[in-house]
N, CA, C and O atoms as a GROMACS GRO file, in nm:
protein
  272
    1UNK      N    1   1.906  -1.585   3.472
    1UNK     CA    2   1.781  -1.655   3.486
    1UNK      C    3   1.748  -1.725   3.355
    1UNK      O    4   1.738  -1.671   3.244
    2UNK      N    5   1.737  -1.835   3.381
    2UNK     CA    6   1.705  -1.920   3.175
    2UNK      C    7   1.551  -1.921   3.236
    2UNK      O    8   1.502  -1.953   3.344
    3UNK      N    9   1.506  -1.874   3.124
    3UNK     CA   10   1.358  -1.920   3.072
    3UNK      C   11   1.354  -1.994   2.966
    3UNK      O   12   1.410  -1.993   2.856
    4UNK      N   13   1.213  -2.115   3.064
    4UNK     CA   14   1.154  -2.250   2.983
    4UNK      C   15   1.143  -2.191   2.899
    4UNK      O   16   1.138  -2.069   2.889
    5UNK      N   17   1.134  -2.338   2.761
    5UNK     CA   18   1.103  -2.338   2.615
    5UNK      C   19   0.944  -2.255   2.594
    5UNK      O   20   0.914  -2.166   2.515
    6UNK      N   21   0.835  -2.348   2.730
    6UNK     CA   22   0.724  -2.257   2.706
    6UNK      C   23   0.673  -2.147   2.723
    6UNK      O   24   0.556  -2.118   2.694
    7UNK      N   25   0.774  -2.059   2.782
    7UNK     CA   26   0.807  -1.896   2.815
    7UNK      C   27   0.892  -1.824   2.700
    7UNK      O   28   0.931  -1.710   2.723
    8UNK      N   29   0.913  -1.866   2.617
    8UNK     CA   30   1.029  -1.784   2.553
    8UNK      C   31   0.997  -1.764   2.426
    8UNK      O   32   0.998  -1.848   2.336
    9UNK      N   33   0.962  -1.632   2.418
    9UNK     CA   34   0.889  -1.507   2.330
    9UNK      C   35   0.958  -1.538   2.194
    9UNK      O   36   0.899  -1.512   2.089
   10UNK      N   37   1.116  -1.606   2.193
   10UNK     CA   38   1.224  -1.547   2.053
   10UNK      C   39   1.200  -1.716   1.965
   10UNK      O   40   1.232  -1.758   1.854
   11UNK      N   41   1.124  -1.780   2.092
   11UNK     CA   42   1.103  -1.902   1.996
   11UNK      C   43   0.960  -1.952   1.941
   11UNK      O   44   0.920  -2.065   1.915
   12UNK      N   45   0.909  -1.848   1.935
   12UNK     CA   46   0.760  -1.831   1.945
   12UNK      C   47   0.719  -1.834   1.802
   12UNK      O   48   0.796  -1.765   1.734
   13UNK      N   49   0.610  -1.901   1.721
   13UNK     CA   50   0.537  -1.833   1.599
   13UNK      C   51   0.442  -1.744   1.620
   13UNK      O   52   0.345  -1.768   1.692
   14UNK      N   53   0.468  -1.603   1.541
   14UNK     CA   54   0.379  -1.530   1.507
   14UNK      C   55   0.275  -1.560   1.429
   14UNK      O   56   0.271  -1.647   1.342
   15UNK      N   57   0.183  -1.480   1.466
   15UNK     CA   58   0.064  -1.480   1.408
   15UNK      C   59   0.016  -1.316   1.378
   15UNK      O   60   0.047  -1.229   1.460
   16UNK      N   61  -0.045  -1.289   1.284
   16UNK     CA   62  -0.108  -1.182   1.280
   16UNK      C   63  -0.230  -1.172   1.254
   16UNK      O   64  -0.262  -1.278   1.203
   17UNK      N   65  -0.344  -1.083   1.263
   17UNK     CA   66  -0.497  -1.071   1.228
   17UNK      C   67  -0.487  -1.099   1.120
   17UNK      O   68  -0.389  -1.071   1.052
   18UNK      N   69  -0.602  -1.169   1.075
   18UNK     CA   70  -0.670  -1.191   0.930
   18UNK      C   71  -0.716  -1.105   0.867
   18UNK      O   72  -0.725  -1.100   0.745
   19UNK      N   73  -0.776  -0.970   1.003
   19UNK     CA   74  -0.841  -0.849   0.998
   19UNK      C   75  -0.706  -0.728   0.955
   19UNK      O   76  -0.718  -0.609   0.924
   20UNK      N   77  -0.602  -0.797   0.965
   20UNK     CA   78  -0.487  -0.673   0.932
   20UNK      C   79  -0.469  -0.657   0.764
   20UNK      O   80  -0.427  -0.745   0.689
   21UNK      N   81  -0.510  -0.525   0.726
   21UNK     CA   82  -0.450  -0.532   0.578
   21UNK      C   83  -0.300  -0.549   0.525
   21UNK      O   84  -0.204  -0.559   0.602
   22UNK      N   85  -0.292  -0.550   0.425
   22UNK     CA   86  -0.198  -0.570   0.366
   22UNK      C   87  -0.078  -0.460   0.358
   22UNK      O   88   0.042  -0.474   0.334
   23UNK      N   89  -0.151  -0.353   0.387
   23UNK     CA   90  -0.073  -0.207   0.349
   23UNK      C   91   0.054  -0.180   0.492
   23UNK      O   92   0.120  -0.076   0.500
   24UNK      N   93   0.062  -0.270   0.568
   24UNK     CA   94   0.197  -0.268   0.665
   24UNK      C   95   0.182  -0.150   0.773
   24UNK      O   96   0.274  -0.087   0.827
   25UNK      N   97   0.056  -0.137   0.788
   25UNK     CA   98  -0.002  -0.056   0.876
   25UNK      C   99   0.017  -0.080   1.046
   25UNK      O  100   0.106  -0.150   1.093
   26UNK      N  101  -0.096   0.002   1.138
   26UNK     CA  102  -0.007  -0.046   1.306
   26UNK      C  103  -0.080  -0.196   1.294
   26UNK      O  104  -0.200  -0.202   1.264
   27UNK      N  105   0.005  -0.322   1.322
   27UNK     CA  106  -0.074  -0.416   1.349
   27UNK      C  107  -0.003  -0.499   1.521
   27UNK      O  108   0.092  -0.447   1.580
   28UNK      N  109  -0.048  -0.581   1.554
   28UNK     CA  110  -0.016  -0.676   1.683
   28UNK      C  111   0.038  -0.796   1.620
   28UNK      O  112  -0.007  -0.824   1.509
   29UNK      N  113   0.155  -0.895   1.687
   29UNK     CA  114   0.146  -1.008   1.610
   29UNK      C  115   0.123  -1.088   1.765
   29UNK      O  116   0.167  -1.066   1.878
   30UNK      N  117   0.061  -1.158   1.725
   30UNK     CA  118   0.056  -1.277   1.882
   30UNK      C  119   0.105  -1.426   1.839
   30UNK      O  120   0.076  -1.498   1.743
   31UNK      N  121   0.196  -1.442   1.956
   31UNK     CA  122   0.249  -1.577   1.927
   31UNK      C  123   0.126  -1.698   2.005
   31UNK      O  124   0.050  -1.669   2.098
   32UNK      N  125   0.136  -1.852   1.927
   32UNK     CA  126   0.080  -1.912   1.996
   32UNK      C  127   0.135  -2.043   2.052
   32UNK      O  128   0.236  -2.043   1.981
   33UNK      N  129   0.146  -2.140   2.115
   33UNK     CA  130   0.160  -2.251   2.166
   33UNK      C  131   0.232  -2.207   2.326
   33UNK      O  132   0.315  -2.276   2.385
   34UNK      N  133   0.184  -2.096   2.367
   34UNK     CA  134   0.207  -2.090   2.520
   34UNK      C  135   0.093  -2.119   2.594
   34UNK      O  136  -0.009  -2.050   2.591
   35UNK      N  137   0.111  -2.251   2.682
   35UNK     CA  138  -0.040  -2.251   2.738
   35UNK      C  139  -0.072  -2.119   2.842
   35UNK      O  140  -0.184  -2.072   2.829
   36UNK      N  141   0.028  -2.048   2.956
   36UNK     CA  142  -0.018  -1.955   3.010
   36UNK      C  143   0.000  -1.841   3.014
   36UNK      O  144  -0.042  -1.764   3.100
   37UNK      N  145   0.077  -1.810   2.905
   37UNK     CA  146   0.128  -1.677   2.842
   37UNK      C  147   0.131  -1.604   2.727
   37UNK      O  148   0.216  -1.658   2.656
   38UNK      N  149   0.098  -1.536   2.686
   38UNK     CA  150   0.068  -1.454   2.546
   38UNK      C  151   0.135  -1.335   2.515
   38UNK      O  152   0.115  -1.214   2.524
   39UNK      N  153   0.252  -1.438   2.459
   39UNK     CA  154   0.365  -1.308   2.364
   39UNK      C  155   0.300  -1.234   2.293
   39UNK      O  156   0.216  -1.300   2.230
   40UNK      N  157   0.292  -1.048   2.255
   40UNK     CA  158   0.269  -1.009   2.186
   40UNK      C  159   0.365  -0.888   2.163
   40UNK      O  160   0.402  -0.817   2.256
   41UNK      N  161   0.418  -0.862   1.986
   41UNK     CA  162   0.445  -0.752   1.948
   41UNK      C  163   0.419  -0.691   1.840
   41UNK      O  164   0.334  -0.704   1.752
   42UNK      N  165   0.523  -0.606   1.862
   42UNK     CA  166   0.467  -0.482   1.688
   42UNK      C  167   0.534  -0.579   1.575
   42UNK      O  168   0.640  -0.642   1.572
   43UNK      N  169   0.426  -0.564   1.484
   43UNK     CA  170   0.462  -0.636   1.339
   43UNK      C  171   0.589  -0.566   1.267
   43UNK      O  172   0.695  -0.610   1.222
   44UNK      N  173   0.530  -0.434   1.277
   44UNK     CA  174   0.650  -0.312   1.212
   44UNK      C  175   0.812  -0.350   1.261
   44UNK      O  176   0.913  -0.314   1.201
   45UNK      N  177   0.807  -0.441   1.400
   45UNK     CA  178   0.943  -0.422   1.440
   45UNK      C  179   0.965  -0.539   1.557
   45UNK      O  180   0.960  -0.532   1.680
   46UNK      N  181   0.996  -0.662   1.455
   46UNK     CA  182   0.977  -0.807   1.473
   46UNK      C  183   1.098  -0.823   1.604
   46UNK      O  184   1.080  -0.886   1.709
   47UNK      N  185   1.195  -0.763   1.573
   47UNK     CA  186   1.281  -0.776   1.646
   47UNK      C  187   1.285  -0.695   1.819
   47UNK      O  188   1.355  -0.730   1.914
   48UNK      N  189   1.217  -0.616   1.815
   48UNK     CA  190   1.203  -0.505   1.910
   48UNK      C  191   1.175  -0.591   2.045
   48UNK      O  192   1.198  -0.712   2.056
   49UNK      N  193   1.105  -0.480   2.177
   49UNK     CA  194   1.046  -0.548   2.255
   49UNK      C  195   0.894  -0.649   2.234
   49UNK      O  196   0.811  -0.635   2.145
   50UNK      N  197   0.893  -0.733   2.326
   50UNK     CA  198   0.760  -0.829   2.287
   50UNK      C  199   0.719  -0.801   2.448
   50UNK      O  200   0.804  -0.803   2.537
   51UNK      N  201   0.570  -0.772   2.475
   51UNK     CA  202   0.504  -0.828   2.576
   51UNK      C  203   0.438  -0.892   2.572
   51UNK      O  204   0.370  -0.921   2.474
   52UNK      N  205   0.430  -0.966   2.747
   52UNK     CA  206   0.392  -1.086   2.797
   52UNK      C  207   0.283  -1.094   2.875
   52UNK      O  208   0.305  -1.084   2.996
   53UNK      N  209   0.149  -1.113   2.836
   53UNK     CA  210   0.034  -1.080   2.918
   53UNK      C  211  -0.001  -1.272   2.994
   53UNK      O  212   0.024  -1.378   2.937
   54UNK      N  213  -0.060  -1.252   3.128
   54UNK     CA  214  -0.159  -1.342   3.167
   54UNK      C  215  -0.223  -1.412   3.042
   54UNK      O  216  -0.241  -1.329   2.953
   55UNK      N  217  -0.267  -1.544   3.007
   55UNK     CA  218  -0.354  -1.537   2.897
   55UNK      C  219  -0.505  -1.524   2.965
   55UNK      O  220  -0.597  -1.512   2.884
   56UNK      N  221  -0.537  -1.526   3.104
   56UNK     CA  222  -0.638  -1.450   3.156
   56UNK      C  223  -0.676  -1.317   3.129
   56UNK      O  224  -0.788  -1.269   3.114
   57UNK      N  225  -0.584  -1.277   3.125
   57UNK     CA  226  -0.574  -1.061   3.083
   57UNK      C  227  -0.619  -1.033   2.925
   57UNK      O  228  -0.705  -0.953   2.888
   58UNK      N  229  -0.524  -1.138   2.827
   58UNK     CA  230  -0.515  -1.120   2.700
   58UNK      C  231  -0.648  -1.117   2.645
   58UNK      O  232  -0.694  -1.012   2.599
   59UNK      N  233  -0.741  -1.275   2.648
   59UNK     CA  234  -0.834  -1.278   2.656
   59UNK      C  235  -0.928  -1.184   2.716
   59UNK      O  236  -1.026  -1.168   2.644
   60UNK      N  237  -0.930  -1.136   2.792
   60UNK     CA  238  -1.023  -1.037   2.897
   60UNK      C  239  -1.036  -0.926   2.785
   60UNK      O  240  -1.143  -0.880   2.745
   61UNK      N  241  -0.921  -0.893   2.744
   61UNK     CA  242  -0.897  -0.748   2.644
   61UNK      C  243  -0.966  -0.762   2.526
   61UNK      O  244  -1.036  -0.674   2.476
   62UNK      N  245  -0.938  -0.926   2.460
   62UNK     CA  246  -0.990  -0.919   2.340
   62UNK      C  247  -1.146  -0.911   2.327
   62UNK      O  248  -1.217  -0.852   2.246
   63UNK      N  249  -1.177  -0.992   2.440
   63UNK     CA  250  -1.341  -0.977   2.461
   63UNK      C  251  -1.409  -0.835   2.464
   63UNK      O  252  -1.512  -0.800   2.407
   64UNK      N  253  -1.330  -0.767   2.540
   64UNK     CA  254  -1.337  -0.612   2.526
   64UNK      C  255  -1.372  -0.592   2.404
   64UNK      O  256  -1.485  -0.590   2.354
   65UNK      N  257  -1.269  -0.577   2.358
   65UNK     CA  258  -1.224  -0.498   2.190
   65UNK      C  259  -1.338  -0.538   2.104
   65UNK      O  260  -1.389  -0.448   2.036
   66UNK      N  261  -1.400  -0.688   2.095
   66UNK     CA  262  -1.489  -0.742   2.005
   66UNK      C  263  -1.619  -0.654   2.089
   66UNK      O  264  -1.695  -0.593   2.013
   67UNK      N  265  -1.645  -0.644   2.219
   67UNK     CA  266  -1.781  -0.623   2.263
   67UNK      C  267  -1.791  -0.443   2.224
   67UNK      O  268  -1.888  -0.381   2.268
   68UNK      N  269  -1.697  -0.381   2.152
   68UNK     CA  270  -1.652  -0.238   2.109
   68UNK      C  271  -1.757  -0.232   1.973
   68UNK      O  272  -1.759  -0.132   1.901
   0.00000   0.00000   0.00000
């Protein structure tokens, strides 16, 4: 199965929180320029698995997390 350029997690830029310190602690990295999908993985382990949320879901969560 080939997955499009705009599906594909290994060609993705990371991003990490602004809110993440410096000390290499648990952080998320989220990739961006997918319009309907939102790569995310562990910073600790760039290479590892990445999941792939709805960016309906992703969003939904983060709204969560901030309304915390």
């Amino acid at each position: 199965m080939k997955i499009s350029p705009e599906h594909d997690p290994s060609a993705a830029t990371w991003h990490k929180s602004s809110y993440s310190g410096g000390d290499g602690g648990d952080c998320l990295e989220v990739a961006s320029g997918h319009p309907t999908l939102i790569p995310v993985r562990d910073s600790k382990n760039p290479l590892g698995p990445k999941l792939t949320f709805r960016a309906e879901a992703w969003f939904a969560f983060v709204e969560g997390v901030k309304a915390q």
